[in-house]
N, C-alpha and C positions, 0 to 999 in steps of 0.2 A: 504494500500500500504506500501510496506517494502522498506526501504531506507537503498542500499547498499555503503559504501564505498570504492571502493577497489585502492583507486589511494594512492602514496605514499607519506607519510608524509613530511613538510621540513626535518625536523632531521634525518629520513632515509635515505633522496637524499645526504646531507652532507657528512654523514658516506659513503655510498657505495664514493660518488666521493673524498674524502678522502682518503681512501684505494685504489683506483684506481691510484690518483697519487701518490700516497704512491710506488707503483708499477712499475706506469711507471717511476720516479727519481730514482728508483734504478737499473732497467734493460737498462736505459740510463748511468750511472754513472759508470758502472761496462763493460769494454772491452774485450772480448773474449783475451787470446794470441794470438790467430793468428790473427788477427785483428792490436793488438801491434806489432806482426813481421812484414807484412806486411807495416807497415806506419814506422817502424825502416831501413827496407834494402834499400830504395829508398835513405832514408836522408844519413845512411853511406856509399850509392856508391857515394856521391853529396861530403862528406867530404874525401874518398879517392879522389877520381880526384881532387879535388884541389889540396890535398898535393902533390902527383904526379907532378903537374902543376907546384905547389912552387917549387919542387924542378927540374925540367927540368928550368923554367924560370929563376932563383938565380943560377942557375948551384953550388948549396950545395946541402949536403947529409940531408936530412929530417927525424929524428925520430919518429915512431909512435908507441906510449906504448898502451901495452893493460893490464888494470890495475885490480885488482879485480871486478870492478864495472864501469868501463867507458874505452874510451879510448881519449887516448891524442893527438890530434895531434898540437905538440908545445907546445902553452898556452892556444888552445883550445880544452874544455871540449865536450865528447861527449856519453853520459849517453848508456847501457847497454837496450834493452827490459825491461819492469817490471818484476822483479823476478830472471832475468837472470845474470848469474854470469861465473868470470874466473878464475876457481880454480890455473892456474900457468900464473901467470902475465910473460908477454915476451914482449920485444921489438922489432922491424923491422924497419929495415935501409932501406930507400926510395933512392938509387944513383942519383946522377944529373943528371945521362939518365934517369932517372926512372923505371929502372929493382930494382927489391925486389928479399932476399932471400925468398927459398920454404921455408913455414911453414905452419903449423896449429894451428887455433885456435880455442878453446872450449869453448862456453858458455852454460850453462846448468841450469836448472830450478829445479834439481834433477828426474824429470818426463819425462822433454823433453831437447833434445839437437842440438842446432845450430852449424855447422862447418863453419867455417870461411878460405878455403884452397887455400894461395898464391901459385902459381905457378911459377915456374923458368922463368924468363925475363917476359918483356914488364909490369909487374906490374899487371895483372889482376890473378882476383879470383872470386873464386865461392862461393855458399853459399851452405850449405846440412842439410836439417832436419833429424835428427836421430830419 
């Protein structure tokens, strides 16, 4: 009688589950961009309507910088998607009503590009993937 073994060694079970989660902590750790946009446009409509609020409430005019890499609204910091960028830093005046001047703003990935476009009165904007 011939004594076959064909089940797998400890050391082999190690290595493959090894490599496995070797696999899955990386494909976890690593966030598609759209995935980053997605969980960014919610948090910046939660931090304009504040400022907005601040400034209807305080009946002052509230500035919000858009800076290479974040924007400001006051002294608070509020970080850009990962990778995305504002090649011409601008500022927008929030009025006590809370109408904004129109503008546009560009962040860009060099690959992909985000529109940021206020429109005349009441404060609201849209977003547009380019």
């Amino acid at each position: 009688m011939k004594h076959t073994n064909s089940a797998f060694t400890l050391l082999e079970s190690l290595i493959v589950l090894g490599v496995v989660a070797s696999m899955l902590l990386i494909g976890c750790a690593i966030k598609p961009p759209n995935q980053q946009l997605a969980q960014w446009e919610p948090a910046f409509k939660s931090q304009w309507l504040r400022a907005r609020l601040t400034a209807q409430q305080t009946q002052k005019n509230v500035i919000v910088t858009f800076d290479e890499d974040m924007v400001l609204f006051g002294s608070e910091r509020f970080k850009y998607p990962k990778g995305y960028q504002n090649n011409k830093p601008k500022q927008l005046k929030i009025l006590k009503t809370g109408y904004v001047t129109p503008m546009t703003i560009t962040l860009t990935t060099g690959k992909q590009t985000i529109k940021l476009i206020f429109s005349l009165g009441g404060g609201e904007y849209r977003v547009e993937n380019a």
